[in-house]
C-alpha positions as CSV (number, residue, x, y, z in Angstrom):
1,X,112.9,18.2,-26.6
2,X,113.9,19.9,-23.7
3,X,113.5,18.2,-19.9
4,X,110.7,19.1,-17.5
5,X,112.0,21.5,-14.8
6,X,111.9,19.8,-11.2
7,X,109.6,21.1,-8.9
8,X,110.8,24.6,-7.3
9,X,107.5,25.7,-6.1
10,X,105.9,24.5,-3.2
11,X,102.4,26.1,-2.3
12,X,101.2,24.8,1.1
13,X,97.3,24.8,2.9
14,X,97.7,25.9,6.3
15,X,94.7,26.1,8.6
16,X,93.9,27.8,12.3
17,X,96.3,25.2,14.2
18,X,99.2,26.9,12.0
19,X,102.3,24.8,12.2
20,X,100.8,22.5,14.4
21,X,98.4,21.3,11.8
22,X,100.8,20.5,9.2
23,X,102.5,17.0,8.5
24,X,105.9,16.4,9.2
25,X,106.9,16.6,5.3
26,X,105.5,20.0,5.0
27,X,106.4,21.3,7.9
28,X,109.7,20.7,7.0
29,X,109.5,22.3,3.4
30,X,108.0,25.7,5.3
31,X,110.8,25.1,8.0
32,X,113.4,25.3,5.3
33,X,111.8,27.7,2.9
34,X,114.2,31.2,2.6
35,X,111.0,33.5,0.9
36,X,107.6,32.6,2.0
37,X,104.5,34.7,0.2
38,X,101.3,35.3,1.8
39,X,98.5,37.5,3.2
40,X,98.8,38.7,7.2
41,X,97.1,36.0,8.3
42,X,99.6,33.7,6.9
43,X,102.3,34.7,8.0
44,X,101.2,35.4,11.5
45,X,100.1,31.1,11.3
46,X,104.0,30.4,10.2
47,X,105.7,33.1,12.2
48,X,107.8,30.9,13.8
49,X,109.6,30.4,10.9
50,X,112.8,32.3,9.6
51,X,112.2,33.3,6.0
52,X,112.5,36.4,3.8
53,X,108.5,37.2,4.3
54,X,107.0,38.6,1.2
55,X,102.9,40.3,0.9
56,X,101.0,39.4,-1.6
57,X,101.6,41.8,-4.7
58,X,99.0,44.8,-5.9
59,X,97.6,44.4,-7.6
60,X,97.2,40.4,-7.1
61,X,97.3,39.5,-11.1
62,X,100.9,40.7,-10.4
63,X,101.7,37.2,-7.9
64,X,102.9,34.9,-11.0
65,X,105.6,37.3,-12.1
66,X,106.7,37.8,-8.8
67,X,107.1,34.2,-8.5
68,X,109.3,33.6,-11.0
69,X,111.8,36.7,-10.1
70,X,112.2,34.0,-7.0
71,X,113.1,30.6,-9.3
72,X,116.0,29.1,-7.9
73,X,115.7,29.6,-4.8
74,X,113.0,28.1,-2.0
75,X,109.8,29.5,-2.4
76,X,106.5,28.5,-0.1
77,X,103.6,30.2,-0.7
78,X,100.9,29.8,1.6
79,X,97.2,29.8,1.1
80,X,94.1,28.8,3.7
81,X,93.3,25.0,3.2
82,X,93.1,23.3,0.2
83,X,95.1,25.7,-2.5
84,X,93.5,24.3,-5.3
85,X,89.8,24.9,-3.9
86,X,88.8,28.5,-4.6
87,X,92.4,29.0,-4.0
88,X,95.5,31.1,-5.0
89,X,97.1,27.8,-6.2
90,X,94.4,27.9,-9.2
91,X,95.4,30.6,-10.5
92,X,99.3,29.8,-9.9
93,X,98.6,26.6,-11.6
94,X,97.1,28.6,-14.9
95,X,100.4,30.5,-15.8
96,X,102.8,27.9,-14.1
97,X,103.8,23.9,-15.5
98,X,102.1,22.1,-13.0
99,X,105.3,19.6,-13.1
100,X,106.9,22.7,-11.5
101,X,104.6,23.0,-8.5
102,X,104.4,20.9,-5.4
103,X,101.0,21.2,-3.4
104,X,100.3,20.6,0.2
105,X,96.5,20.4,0.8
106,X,95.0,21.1,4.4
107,X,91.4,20.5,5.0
108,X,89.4,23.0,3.1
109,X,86.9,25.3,4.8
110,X,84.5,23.2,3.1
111,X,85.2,19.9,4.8
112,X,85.5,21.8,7.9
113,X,82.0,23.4,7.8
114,X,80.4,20.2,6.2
115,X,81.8,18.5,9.2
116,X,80.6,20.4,11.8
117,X,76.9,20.9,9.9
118,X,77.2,17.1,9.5
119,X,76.2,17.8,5.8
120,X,77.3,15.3,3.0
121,X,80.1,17.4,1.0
122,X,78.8,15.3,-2.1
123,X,75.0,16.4,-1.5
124,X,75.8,20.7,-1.2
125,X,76.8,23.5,-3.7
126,X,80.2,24.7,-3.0
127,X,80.6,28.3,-3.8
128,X,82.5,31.0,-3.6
129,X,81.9,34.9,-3.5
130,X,85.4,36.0,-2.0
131,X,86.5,38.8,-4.3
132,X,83.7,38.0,-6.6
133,X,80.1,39.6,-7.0
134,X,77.6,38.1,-4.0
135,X,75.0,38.4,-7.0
136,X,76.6,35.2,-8.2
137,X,75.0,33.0,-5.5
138,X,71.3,33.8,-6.5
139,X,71.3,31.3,-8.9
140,X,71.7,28.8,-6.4
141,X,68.8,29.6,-4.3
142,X,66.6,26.0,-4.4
143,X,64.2,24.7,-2.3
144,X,65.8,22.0,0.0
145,X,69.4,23.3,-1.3
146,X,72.0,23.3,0.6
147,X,75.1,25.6,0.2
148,X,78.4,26.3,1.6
149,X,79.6,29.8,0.9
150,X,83.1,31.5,1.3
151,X,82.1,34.9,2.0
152,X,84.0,38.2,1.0
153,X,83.6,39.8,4.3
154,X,81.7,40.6,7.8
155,X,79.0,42.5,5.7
156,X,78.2,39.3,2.6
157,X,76.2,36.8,5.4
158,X,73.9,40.0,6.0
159,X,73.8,40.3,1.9
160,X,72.9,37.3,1.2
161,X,70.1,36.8,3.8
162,X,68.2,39.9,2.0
163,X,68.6,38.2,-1.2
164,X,67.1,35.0,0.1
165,X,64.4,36.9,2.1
166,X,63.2,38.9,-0.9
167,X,63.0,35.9,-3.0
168,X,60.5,34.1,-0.5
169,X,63.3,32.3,1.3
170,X,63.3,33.7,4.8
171,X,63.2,31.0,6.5
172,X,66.1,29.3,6.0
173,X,68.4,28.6,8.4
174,X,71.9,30.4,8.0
175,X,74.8,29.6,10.2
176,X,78.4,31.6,10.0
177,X,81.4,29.7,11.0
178,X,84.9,31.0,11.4
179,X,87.9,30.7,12.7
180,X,87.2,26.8,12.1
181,X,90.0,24.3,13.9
182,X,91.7,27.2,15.8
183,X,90.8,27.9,19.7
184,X,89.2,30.9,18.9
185,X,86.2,29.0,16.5
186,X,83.1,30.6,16.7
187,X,79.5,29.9,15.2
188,X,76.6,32.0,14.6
189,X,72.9,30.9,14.0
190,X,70.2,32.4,12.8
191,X,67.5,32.6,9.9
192,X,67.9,34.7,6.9
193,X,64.5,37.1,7.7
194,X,65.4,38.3,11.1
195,X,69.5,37.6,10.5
196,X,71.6,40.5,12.4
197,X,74.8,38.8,13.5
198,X,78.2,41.2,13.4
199,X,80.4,38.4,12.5
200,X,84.5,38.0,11.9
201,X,85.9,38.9,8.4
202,X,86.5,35.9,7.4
203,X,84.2,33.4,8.0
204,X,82.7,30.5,6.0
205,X,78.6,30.7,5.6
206,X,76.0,27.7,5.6
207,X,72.6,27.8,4.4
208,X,69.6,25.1,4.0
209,X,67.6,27.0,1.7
210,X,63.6,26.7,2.4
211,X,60.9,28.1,0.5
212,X,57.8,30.0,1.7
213,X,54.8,28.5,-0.5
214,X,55.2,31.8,-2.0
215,X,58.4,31.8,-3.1
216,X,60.0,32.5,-6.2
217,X,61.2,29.8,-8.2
218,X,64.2,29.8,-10.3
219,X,65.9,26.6,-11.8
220,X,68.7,26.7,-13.4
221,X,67.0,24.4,-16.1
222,X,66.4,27.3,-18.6
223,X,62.8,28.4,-19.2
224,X,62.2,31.1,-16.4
225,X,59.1,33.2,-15.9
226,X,58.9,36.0,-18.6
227,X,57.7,37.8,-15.1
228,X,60.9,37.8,-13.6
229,X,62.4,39.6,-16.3
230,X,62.5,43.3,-16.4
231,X,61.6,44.0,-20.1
232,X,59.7,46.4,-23.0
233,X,57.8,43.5,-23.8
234,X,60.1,42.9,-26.7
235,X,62.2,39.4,-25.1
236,X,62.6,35.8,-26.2
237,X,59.3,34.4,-24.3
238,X,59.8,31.4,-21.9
239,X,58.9,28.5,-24.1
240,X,60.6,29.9,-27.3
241,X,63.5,30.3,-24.6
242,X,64.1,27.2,-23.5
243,X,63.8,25.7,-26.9
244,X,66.8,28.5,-27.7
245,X,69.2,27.3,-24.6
246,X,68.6,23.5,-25.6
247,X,70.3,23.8,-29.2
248,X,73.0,26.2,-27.4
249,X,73.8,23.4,-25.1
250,X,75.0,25.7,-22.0
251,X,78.4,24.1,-21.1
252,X,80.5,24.8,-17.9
253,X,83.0,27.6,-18.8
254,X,81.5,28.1,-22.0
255,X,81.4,31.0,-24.0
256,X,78.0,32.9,-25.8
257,X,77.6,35.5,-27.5
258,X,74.4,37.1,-27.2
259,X,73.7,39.4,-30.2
260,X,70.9,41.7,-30.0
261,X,70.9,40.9,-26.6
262,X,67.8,43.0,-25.3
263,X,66.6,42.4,-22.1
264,X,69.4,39.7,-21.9
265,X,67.3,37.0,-21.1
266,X,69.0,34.2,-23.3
267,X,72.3,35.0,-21.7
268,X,71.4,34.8,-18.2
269,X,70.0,31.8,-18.6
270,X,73.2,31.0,-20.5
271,X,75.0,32.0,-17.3
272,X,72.9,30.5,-14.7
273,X,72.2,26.9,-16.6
274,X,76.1,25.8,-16.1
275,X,78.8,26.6,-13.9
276,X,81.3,29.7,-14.9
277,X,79.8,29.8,-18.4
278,X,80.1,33.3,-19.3
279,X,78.7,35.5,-22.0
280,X,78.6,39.2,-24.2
281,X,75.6,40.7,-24.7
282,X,75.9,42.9,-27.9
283,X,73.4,45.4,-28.3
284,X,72.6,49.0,-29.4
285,X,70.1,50.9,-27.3
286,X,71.0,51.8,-23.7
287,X,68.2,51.2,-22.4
288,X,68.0,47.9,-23.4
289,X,71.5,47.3,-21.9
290,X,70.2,49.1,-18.7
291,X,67.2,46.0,-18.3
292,X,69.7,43.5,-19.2
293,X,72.0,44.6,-16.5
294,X,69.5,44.9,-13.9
295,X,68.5,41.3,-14.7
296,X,72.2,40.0,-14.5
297,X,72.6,41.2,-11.0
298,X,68.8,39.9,-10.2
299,X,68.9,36.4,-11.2
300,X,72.7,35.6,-10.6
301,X,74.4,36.2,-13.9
302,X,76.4,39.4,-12.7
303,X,79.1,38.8,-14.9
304,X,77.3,39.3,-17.9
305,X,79.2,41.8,-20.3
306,X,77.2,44.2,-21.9
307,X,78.7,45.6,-25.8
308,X,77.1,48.8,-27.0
309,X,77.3,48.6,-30.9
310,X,75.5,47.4,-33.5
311,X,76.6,44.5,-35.3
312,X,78.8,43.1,-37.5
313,X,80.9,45.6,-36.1
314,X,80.6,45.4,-32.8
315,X,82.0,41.5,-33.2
316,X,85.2,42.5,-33.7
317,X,87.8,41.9,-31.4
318,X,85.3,40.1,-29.2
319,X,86.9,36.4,-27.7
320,X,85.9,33.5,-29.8
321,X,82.8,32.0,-28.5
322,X,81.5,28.6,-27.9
323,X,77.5,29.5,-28.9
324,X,75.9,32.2,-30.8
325,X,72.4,33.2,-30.5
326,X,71.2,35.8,-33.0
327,X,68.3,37.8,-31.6
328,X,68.1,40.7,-33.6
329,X,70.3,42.1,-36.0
330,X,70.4,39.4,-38.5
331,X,72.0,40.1,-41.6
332,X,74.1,38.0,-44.1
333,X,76.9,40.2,-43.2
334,X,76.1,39.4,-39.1
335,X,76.2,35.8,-39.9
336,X,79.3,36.0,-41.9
337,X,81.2,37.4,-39.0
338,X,79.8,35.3,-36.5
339,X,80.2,31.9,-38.3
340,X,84.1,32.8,-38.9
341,X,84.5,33.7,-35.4
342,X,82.8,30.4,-33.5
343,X,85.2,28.1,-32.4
344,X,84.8,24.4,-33.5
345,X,81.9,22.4,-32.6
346,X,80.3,25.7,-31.8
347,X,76.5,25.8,-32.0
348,X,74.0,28.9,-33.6
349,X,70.6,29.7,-33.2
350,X,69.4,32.4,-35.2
351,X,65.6,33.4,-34.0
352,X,63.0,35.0,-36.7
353,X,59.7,36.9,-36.7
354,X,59.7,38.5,-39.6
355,X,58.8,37.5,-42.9
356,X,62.2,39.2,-43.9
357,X,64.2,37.6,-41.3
358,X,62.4,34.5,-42.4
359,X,63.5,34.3,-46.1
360,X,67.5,35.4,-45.1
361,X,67.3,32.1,-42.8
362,X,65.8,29.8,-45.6
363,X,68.6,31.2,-47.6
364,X,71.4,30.1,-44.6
365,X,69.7,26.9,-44.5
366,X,69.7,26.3,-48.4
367,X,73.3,26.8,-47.9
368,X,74.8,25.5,-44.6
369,X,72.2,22.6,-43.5
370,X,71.6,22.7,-40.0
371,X,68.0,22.1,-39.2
372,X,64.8,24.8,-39.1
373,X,61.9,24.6,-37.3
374,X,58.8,26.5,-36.9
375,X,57.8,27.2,-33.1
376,X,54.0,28.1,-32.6
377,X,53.3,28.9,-28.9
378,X,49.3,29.4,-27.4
379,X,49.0,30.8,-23.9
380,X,45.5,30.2,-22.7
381,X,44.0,33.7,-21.4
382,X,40.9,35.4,-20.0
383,X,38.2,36.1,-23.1
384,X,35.8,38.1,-21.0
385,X,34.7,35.7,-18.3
386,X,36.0,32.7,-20.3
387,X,39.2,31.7,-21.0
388,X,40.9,31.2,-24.6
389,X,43.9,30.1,-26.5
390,X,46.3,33.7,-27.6
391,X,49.0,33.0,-30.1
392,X,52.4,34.7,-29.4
393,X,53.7,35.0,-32.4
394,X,55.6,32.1,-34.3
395,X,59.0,32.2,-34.6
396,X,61.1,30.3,-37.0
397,X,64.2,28.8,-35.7
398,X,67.7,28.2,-37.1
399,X,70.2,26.2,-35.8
400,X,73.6,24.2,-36.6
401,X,76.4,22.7,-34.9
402,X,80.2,24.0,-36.2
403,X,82.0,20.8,-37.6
């Protein structure tokens, strides 16, 4: 067995104070670093120091490579705050052994804007939309929430107010800090309906989400509105919905793939119901993909990755998932491939309406267990100036758990 390489990398937080801010023992690493990697901003905080100054690589995916073309020798890199919060020392830490990293945490832009909201850390959503789609943060929108955003830039505070305002939540307050423990700090208040601040680049966004008594609600609990879904009428309906997410068990980085995908309303809700879980929505008509993608971006799930092709071919080459959920294309050939490809303790659902669809699911059961169910759902509606109970039409259920 070979021995652990020592330490060679040091990645150190810096903050606004620059070298003032730092503790002796890092200062000193920085002080005696001979390459030191990092954005503008970076190195204008350390410029004191003498060090072969190195930019961070284009494209970025390129920064571990780089990296180790400089073992050997004394390397810094330096990111803002805590590196391994929404941080370049993450993503270092991925593709480099951890025993060969040292890290130097600063206060994070979180702890700095919880402190000056006076916010519990432990009681707000921490999230992230630099260099990610803004979409992402819809899907935290709650009433009474409270979240702490880093932005992408001067233009995502004026984003994001327009997606709280059009979902009801205008009123909530929104407050932009930047520049947080350096003497040029600055802080801008307003509310998300009338917000129209021009505000610094970079800049760390507060917002204590209210609701209008018209607003629209959207847990993350699966089993949203069919009404907030664009769709040709042909989806998985709310209750039958939320019985489907429960035997997928959304898990936090977790894989599904969504076959048949339609309107995409299992996967969003996939997406939405636990943090970075991510998902591939197979399916044939473009118009179909069209609604699914609209409804990705408008409930928060803009990652979603939309396949055209029909299945079983369209599986292949697709990553190993975590949960399946056939929608449409069932077929003993469709199962086939999907079974082989779900990773271990992998669940399935398989949805039926059809009396065809029915029999080839009897048939899986007979032969893999797992447990069926029949799911009858009545909606009462208007009968002329009555009201009535309106079947939707039953579906029989599938599922199993990959042992």
């Amino acid at each position: 067995m070979s021995a652990a390489r020592a330490p060679w990398l040091h990645i150190v937080g810096i903050g606004e104070d620059g070298m003032d801010g730092l503790v002796p023992a890092t200062r000193a690493v920085v002080e005696a670093a001979e390459i030191i990697i990092g954005g503008d901003r970076h190195h204008q905080l350390s410029g004191a120091v003498e060090a072969e100054r190195v930019a961070w690589p284009s494209p970025f995916d390129a920064l571990v490579d780089v990296l180790r073309g400089y073992q050997g020798r004394r390397v810094v890199v330096l990111a803002t705050g805590d590196p391994l919060w929404f941080s370049v020392g993450a993503r270092i830490g991925r593709a480099i052994p951890a025993a060969e990293i040292t890290y130097h945490p600063q206060l994070s832009a979180f702890q700095l804007a919880s402190a000056r909201m006076g916010w519990s850390i432990a009681d707000v959503e921490t999230l992230t939309v630099h260099g990610r789609p803004v979409e992402q943060m819809i899907a935290f929108i709650q009433p009474d929430a409270r979240l702490l955003i880093l932005t992408t830039g001067a233009e995502t505070p004026g984003q994001i107010a327009a997606f709280l305002a059009a979902r009801g939540f205008g009123a909530s307050r929104m407050t932009v800090l930047a520049a947080m423990g350096g003497a040029g700090e600055q802080r801008f208040d307003g509310l998300a309906e009338s917000w129209d601040h021009v505000v610094p680049a970079f800049n760390t966004l507060a917002v204590e989400c209210i609701a209008a008594p018209d607003a629209a609600l959207m847990p993350r609990v699966p089993g949203l509105s069919d009404d907030l879904f664009q769709h040709d009428g042909t989806m998985t309906k709310q209750e039958v919905r939320a019985a489907t997410l429960a035997k997928l068990m959304p898990m936090r980085g977790a894989l599904l793939w969504d076959i048949g995908t339609g309107c995409g309303s299992v996967a969003v809700e996939w997406m939405r119901a636990a943090r970075y879980a991510r998902a591939i929505g197979i399916e044939p008509r473009s118009d179909r993909r069209a609604l699914a993608a609209a409804n990705a971006l408008a409930l928060g799930a803009p990652k979603l990755e939309l396949v055209d092709g029909r299945v079983p071919e369209a599986l292949a080459g697709l990553a190993p998932p975590d949960a399946i959920f056939i929608g449409g294309g069932l077929s003993m050939a469709t199962f086939d491939a999907a079974w082989a490809a779900l990773r271990p303790l992998g669940r399935l659902v398989c949805n039926a309406v059809t009396l065809e669809s029915e029999a080839l699911l009897l048939e899986l059961h007979k032969r893999h267990g797992g447990q069926l169910v029949k799911l009858m759902v009545n909606r009462a509606e208007p009968v002329g100036g009555l009201t009535g109970w309106r079947p939707l039409m039953p579906v029989t259920q599938w599922s199993l758990v990959k042992r």
